[in-house]
Structures are given as C-alpha cells and as structure tokens.
N, CA, C and O atoms as a Tinker XYZ file with bonds, in Angstrom:
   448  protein
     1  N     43.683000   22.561000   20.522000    73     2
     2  CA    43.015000   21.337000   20.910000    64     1     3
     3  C     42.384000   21.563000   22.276000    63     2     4     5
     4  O     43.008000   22.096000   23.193000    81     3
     5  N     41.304000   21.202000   22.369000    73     3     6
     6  CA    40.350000   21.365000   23.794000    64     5     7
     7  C     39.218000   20.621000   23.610000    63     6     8     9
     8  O     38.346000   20.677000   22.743000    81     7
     9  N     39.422000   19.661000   24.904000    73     7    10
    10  CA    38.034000   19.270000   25.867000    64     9    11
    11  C     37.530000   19.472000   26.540000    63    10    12    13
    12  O     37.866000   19.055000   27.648000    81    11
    13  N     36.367000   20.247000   26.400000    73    11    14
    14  CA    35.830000   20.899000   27.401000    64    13    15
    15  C     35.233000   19.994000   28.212000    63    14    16    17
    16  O     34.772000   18.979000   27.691000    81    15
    17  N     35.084000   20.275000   30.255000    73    15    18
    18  CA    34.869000   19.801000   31.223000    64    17    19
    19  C     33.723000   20.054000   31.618000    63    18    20    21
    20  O     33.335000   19.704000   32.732000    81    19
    21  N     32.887000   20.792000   30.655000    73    19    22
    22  CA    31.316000   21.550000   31.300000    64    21    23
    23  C     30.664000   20.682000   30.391000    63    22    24    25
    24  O     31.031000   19.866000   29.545000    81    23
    25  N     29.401000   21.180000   30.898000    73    23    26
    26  CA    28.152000   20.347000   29.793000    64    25    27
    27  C     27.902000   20.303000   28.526000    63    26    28    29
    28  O     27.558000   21.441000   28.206000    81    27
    29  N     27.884000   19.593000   27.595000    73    27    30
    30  CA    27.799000   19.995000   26.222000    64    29    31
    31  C     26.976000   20.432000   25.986000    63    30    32    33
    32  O     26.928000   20.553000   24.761000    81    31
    33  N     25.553000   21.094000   26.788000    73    31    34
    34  CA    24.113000   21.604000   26.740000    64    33    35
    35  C     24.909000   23.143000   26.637000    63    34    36    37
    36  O     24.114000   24.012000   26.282000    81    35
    37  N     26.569000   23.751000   26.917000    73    35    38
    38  CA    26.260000   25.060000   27.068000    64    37    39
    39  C     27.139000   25.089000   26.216000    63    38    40    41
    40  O     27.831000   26.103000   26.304000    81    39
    41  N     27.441000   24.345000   25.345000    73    39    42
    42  CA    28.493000   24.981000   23.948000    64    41    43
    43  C     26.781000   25.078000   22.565000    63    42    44    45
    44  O     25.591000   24.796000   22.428000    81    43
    45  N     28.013000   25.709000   21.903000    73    43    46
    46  CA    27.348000   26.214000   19.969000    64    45    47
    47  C     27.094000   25.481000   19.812000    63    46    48    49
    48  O     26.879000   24.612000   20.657000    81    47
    49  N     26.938000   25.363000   18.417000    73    47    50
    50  CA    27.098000   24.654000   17.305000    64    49    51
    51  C     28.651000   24.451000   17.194000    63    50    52    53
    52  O     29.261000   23.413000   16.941000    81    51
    53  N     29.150000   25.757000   17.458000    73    51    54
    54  CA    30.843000   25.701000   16.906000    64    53    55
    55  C     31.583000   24.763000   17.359000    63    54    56    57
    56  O     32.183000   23.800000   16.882000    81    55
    57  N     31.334000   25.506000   19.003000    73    55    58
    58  CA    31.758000   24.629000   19.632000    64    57    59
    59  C     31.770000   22.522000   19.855000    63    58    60    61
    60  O     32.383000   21.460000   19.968000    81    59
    61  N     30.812000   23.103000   19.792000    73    59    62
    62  CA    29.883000   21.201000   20.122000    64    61    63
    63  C     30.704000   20.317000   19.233000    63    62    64    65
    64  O     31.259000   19.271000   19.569000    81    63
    65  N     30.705000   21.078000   17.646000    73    63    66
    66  CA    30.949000   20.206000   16.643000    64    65    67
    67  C     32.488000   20.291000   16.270000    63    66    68    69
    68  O     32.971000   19.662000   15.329000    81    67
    69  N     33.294000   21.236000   17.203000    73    67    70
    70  CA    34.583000   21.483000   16.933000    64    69    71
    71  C     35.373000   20.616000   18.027000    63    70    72    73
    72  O     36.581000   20.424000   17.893000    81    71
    73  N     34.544000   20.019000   19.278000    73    71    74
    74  CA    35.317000   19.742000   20.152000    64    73    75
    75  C     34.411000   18.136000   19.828000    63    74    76    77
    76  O     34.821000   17.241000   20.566000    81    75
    77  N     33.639000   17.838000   19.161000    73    75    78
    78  CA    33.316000   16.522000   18.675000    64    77    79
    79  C     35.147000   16.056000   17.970000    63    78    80    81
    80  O     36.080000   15.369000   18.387000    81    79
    81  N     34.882000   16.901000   16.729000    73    79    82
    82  CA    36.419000   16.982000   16.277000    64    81    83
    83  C     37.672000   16.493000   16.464000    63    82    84    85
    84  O     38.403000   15.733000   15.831000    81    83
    85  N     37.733000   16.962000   17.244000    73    83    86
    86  CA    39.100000   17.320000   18.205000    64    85    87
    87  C     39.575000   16.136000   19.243000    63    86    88    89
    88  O     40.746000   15.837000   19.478000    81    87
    89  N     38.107000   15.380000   19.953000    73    87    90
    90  CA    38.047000   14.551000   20.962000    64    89    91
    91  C     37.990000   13.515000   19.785000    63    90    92    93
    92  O     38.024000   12.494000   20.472000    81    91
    93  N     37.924000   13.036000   18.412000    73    91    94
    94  CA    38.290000   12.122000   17.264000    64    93    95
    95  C     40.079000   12.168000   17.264000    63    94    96    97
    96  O     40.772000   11.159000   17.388000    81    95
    97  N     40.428000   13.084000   17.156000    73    95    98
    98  CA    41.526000   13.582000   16.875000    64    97    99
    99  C     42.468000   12.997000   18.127000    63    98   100   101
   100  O     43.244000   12.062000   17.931000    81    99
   101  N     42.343000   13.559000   19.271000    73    99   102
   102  CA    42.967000   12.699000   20.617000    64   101   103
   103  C     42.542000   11.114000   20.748000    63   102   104   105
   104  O     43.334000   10.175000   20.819000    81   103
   105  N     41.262000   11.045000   20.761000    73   103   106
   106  CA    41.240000    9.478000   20.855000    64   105   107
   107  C     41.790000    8.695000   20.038000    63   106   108   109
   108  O     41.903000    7.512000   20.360000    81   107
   109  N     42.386000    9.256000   18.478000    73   107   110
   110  CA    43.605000    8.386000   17.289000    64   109   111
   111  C     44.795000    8.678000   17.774000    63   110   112   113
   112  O     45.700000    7.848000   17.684000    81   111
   113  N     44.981000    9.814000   18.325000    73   111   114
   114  CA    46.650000    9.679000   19.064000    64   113   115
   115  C     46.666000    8.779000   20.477000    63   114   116   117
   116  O     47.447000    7.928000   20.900000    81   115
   117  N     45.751000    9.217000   20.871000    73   115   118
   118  CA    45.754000    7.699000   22.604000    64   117   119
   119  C     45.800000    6.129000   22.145000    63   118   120   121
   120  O     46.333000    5.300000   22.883000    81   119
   121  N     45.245000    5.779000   20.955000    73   119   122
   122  CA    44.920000    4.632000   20.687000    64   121   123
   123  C     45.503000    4.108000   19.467000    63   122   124   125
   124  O     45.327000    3.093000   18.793000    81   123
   125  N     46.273000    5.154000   19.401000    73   123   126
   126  CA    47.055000    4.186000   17.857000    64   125   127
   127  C     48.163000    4.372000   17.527000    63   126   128   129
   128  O     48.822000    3.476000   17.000000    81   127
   129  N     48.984000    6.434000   17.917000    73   127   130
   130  CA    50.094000    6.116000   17.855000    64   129   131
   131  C     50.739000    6.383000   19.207000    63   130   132   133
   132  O     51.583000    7.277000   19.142000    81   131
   133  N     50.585000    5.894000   20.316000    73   131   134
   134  CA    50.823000    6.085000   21.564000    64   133   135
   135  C     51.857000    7.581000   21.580000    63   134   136   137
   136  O     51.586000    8.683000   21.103000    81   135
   137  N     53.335000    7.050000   22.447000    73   135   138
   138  CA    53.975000    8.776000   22.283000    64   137   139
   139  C     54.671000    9.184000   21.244000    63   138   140   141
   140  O     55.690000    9.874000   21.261000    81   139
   141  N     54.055000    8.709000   20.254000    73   139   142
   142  CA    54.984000    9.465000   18.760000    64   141   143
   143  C     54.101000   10.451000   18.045000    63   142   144   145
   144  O     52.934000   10.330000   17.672000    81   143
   145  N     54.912000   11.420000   17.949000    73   143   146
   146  CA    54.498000   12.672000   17.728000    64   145   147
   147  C     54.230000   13.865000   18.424000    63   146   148   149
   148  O     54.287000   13.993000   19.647000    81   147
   149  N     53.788000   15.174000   17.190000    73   147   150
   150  CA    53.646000   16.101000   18.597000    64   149   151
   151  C     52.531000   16.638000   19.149000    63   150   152   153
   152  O     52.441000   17.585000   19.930000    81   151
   153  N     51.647000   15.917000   18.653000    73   151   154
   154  CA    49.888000   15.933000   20.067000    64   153   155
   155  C     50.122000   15.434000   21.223000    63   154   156   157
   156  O     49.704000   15.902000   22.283000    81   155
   157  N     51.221000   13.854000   21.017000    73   155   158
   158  CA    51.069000   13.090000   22.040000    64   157   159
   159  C     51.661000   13.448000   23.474000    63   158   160   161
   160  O     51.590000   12.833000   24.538000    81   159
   161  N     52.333000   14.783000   23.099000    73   159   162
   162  CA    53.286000   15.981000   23.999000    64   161   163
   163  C     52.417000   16.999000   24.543000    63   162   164   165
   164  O     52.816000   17.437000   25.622000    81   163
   165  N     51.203000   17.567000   24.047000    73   163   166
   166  CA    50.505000   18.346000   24.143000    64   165   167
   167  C     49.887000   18.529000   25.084000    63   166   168   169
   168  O     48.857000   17.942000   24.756000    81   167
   169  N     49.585000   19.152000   26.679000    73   167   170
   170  CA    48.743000   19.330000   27.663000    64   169   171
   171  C     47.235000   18.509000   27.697000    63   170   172   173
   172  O     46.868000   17.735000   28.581000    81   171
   173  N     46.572000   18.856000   26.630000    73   171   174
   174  CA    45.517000   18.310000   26.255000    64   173   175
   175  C     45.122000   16.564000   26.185000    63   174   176   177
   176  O     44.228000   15.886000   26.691000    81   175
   177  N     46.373000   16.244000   25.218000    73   175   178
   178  CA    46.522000   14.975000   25.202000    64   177   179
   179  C     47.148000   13.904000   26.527000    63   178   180   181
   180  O     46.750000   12.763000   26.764000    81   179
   181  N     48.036000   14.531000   27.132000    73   179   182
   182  CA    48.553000   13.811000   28.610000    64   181   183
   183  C     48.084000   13.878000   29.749000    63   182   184   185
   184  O     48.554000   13.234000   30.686000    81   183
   185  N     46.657000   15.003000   29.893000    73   183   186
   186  CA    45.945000   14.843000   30.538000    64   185   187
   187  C     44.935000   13.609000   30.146000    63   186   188   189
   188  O     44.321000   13.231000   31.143000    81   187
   189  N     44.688000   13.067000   29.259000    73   187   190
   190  CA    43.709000   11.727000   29.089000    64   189   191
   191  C     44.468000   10.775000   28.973000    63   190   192   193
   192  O     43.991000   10.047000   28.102000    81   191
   193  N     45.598000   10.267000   29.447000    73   191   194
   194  CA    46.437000    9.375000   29.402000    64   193   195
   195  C     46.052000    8.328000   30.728000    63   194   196   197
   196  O     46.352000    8.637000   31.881000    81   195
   197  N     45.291000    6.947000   30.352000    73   195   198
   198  CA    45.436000    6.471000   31.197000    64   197   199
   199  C     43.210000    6.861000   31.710000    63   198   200   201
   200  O     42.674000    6.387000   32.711000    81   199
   201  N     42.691000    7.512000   30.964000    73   199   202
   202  CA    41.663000    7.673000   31.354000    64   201   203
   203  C     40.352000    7.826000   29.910000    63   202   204   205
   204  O     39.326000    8.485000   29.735000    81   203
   205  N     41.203000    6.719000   29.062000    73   203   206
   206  CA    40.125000    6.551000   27.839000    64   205   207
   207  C     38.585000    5.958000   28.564000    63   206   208   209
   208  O     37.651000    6.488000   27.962000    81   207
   209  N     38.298000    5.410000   29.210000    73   207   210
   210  CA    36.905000    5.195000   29.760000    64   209   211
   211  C     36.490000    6.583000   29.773000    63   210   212   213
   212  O     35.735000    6.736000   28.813000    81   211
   213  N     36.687000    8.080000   30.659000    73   211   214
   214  CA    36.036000    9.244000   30.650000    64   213   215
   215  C     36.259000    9.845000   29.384000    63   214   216   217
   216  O     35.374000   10.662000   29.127000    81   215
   217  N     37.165000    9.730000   28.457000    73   215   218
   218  CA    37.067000   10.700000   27.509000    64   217   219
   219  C     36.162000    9.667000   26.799000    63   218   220   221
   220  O     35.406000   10.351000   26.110000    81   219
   221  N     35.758000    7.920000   26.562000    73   219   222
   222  CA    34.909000    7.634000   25.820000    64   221   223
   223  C     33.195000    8.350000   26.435000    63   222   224   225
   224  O     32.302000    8.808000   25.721000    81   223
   225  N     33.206000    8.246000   27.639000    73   223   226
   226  CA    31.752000    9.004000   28.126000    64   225   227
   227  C     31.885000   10.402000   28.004000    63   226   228   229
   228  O     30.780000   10.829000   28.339000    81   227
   229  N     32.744000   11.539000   27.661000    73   227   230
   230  CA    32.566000   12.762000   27.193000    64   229   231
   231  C     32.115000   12.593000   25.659000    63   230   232   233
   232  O     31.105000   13.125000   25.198000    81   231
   233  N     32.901000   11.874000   25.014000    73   231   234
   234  CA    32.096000   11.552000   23.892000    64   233   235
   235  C     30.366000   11.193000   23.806000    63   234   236   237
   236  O     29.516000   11.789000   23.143000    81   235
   237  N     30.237000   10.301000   24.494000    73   235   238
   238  CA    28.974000   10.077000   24.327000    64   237   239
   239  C     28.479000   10.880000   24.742000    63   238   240   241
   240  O     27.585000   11.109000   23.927000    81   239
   241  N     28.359000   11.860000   25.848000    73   239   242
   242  CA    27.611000   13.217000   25.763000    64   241   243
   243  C     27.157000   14.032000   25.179000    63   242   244   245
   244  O     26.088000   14.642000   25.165000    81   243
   245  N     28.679000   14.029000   24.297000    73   243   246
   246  CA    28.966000   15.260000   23.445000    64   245   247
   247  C     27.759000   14.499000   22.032000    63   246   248   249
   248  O     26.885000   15.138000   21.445000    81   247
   249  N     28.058000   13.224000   21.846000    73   247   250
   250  CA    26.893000   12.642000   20.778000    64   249   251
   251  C     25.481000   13.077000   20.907000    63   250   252   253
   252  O     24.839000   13.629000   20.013000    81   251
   253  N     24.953000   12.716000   22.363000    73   251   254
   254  CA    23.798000   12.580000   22.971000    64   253   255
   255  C     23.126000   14.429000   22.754000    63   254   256   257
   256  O     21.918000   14.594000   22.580000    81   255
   257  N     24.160000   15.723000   22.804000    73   255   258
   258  CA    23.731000   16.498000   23.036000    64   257   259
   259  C     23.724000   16.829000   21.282000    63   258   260   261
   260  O     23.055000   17.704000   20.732000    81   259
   261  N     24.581000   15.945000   20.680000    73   259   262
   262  CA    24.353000   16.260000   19.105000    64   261   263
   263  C     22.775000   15.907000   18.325000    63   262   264   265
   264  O     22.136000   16.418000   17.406000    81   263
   265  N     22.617000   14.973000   19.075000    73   263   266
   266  CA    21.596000   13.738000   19.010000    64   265   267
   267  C     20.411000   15.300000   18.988000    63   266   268   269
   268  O     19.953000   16.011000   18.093000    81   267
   269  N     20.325000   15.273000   20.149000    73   267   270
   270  CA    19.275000   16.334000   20.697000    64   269   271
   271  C     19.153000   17.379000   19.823000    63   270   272   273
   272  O     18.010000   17.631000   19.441000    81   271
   273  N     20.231000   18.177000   19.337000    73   271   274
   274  CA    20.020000   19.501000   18.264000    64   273   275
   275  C     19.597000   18.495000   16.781000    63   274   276   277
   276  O     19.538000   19.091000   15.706000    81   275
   277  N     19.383000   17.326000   16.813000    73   275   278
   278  CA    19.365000   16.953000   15.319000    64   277   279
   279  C     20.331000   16.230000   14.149000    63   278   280   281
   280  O     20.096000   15.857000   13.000000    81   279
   281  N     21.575000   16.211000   15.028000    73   279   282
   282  CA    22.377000   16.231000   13.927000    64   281   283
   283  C     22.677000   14.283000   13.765000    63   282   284   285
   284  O     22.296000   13.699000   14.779000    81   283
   285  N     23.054000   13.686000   13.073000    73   283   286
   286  CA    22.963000   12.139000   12.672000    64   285   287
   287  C     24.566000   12.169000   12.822000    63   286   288   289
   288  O     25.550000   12.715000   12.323000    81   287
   289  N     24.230000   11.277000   13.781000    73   287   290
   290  CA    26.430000   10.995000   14.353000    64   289   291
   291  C     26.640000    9.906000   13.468000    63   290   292   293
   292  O     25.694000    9.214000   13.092000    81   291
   293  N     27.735000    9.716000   13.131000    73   291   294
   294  CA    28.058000    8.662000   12.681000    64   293   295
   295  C     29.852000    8.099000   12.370000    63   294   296   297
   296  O     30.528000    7.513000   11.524000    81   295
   297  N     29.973000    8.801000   13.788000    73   295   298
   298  CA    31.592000    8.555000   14.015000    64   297   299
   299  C     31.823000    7.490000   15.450000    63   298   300   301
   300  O     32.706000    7.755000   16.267000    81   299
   301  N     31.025000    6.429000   15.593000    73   299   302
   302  CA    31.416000    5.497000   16.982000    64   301   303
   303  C     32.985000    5.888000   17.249000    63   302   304   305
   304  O     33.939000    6.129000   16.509000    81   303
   305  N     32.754000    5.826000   18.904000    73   303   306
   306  CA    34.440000    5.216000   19.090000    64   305   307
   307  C     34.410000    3.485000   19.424000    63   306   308   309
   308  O     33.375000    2.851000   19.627000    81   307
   309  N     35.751000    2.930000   19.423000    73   307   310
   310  CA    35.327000    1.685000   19.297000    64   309   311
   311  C     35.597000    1.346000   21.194000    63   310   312   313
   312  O     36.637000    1.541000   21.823000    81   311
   313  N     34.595000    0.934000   21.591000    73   311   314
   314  CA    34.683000    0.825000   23.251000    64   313   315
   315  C     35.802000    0.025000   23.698000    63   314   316   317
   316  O     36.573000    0.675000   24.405000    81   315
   317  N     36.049000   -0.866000   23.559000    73   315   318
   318  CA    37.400000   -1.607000   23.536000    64   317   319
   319  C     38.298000   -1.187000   24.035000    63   318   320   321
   320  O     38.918000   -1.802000   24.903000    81   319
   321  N     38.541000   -0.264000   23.701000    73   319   322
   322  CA    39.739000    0.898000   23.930000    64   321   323
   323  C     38.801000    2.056000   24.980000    63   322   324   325
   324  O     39.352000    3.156000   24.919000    81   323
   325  N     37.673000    2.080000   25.813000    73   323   326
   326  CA    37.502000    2.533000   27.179000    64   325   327
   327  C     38.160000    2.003000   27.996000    63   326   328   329
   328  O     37.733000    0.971000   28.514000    81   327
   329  N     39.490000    2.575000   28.394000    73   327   330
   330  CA    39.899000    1.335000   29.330000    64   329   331
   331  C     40.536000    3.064000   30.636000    63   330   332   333
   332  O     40.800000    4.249000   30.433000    81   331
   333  N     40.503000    2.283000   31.661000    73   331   334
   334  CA    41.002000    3.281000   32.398000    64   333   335
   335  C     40.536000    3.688000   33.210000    63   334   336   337
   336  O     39.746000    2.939000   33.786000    81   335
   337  N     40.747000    5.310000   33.849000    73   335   338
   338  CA    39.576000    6.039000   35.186000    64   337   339
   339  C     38.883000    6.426000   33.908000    63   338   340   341
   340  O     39.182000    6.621000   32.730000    81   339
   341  N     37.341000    6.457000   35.027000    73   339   342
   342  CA    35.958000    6.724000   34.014000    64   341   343
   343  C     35.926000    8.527000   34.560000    63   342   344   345
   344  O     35.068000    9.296000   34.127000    81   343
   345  N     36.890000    8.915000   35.443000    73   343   346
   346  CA    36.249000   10.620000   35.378000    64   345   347
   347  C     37.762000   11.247000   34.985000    63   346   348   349
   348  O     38.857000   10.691000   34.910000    81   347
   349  N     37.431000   12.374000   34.808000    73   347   350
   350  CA    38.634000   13.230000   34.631000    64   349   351
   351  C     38.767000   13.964000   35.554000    63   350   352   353
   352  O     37.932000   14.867000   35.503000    81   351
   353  N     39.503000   14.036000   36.503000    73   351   354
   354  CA    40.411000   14.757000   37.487000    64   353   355
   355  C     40.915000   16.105000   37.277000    63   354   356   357
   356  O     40.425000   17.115000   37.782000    81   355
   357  N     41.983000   16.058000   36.455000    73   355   358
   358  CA    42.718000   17.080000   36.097000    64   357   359
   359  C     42.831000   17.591000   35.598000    63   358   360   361
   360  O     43.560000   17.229000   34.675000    81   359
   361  N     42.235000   19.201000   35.526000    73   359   362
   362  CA    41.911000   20.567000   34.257000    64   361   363
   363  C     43.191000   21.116000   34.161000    63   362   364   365
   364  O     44.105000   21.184000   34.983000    81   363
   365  N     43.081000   21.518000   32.935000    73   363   366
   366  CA    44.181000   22.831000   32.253000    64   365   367
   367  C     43.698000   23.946000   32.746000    63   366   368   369
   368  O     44.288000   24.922000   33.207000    81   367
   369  N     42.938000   23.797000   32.656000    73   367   370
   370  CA    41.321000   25.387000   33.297000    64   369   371
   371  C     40.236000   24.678000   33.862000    63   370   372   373
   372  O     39.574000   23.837000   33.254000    81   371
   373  N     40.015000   25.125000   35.357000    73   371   374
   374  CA    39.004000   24.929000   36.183000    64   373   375
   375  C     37.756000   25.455000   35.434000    63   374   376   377
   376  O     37.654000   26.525000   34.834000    81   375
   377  N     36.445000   24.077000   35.656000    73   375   378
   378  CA    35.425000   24.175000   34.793000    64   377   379
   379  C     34.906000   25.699000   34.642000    63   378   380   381
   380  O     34.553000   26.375000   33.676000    81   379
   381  N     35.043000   25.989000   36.352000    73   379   382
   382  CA    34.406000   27.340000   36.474000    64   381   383
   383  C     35.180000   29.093000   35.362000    63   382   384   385
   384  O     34.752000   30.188000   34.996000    81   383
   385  N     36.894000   28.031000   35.251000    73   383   386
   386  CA    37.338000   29.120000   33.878000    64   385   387
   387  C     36.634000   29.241000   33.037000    63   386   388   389
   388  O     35.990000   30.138000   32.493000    81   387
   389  N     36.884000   27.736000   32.913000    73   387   390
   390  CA    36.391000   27.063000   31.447000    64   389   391
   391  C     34.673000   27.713000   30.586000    63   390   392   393
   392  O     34.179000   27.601000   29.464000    81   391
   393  N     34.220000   28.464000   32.048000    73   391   394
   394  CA    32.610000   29.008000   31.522000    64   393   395
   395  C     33.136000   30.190000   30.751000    63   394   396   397
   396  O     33.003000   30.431000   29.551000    81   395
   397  N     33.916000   31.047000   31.915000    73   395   398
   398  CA    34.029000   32.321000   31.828000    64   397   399
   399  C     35.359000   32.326000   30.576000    63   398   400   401
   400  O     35.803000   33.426000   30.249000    81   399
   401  N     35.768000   31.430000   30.116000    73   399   402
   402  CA    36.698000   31.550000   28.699000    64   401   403
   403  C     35.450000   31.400000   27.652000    63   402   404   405
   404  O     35.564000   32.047000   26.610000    81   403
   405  N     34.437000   30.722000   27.801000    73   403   406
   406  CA    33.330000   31.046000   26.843000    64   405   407
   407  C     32.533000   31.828000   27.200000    63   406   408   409
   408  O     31.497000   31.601000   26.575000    81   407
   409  N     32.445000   32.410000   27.674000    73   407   410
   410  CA    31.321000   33.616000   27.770000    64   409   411
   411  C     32.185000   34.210000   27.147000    63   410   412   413
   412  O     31.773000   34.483000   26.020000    81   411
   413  N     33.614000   34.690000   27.406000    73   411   414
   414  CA    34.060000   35.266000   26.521000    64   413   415
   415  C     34.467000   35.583000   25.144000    63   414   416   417
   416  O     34.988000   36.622000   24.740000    81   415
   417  N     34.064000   34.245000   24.313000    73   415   418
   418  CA    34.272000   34.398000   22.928000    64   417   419
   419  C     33.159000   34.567000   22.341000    63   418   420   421
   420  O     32.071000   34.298000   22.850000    81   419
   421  N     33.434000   35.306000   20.538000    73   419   422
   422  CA    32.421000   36.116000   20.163000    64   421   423
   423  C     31.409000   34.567000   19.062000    63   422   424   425
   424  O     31.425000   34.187000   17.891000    81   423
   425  N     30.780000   34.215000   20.166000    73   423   426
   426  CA    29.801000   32.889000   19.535000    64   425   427
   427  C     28.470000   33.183000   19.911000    63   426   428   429
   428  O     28.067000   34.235000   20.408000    81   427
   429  N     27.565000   31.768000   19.524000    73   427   430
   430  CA    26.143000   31.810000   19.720000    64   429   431
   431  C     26.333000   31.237000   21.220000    63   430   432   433
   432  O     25.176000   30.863000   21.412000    81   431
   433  N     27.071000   30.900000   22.483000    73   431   434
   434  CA    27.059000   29.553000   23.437000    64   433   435
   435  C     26.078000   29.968000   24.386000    63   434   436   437
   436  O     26.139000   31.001000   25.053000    81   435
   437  N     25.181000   29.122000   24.412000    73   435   438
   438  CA    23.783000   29.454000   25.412000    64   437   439
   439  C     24.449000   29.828000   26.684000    63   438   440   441
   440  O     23.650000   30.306000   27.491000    81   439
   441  N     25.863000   29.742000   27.169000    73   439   442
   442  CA    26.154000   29.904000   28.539000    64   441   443
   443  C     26.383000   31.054000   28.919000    63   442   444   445
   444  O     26.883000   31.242000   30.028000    81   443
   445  N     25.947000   32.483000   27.757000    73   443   446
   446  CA    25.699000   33.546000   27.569000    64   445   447
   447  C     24.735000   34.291000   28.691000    63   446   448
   448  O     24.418000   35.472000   28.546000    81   447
C-alpha cells in the first residue's frame, strides 16, 4: 500500500492507476471501518489518520492528472468525510526518496 507525496505528473500509467487504487482502498478503511482490521495497523494507513481533507486533495490530483492522460474517472470520494489537516506532514519516505525509489523501478515513470 502507498501514497505517493510527489506529483502525479511523474508516475506511469502503473503507477497513477495503482495508487488511484490503493488511496480507494485507505479512504474505506478511514471512513468506514475505523481500527478494525489489519490495514487500519498499517504505516500507510495511520499516517492519514486525522487528515482525510489532504488525502481527499491527493485524490483529486491524482483524478485531475488522470483527467489529463484521458482516462474517464468515475470513482468520487464522498467530501463529507474531508474532514481534518488539508496537508500531509509525515512521510514513511522523504519525497526526495520517494523519487529516487521510482527511478528505481523497472517502469515507463517520466521521472526517469
């Protein structure tokens, strides 16, 4: 599970549409089954605790940059549930990792 902290202008396809995914996937464990289970334990997930407003505007990025390659979204989150800090603070991996962990995998990511 990963949200990436960089621009969605420098992920894939893979990426873009895997961490579209994924950020569906956390926003149903933040918003529906609070701490039951085992995402809701997960690094990934307890870092957005308390900061659904920024993970709803990473979403919309992540839409906006879908928007742009073409692709027809059609997964809203429901805003309601933006509630919280609107930025994210606190990385698992500093953005500046976060490049150099993709440059390193074997993809198309323009951050090449």
């Amino acid at each position: 599970m990963r949200v990436w902290d960089i621009s969605p202008s420098l992920l894939c396809r893979q990426h873009l549409l895997g961490e579209h995914r994924e950020l569906h996937g956390l926003w149903n464990i933040l918003t529906k089954h609070g701490n039951s289970g085992g995402y809701s334990h997960h690094p990934e997930t307890k870092r957005w605790v308390g900061k659904l407003k920024a993970l709803y505007a990473r979403h919309q990025a992540l839409v906006a940059e879908m928007e742009k390659r073409g692709y027809k979204h059609k997964t809203p989150l429901d805003k309601k549930f933006a509630t919280g800090k609107a930025t994210q603070s606190f990385f698992i991996d500093s953005p500046t990792k976060q490049k150099k962990l993709l440059k390193e995998k074997p993809c198309d990511c323009p951050i090449k």
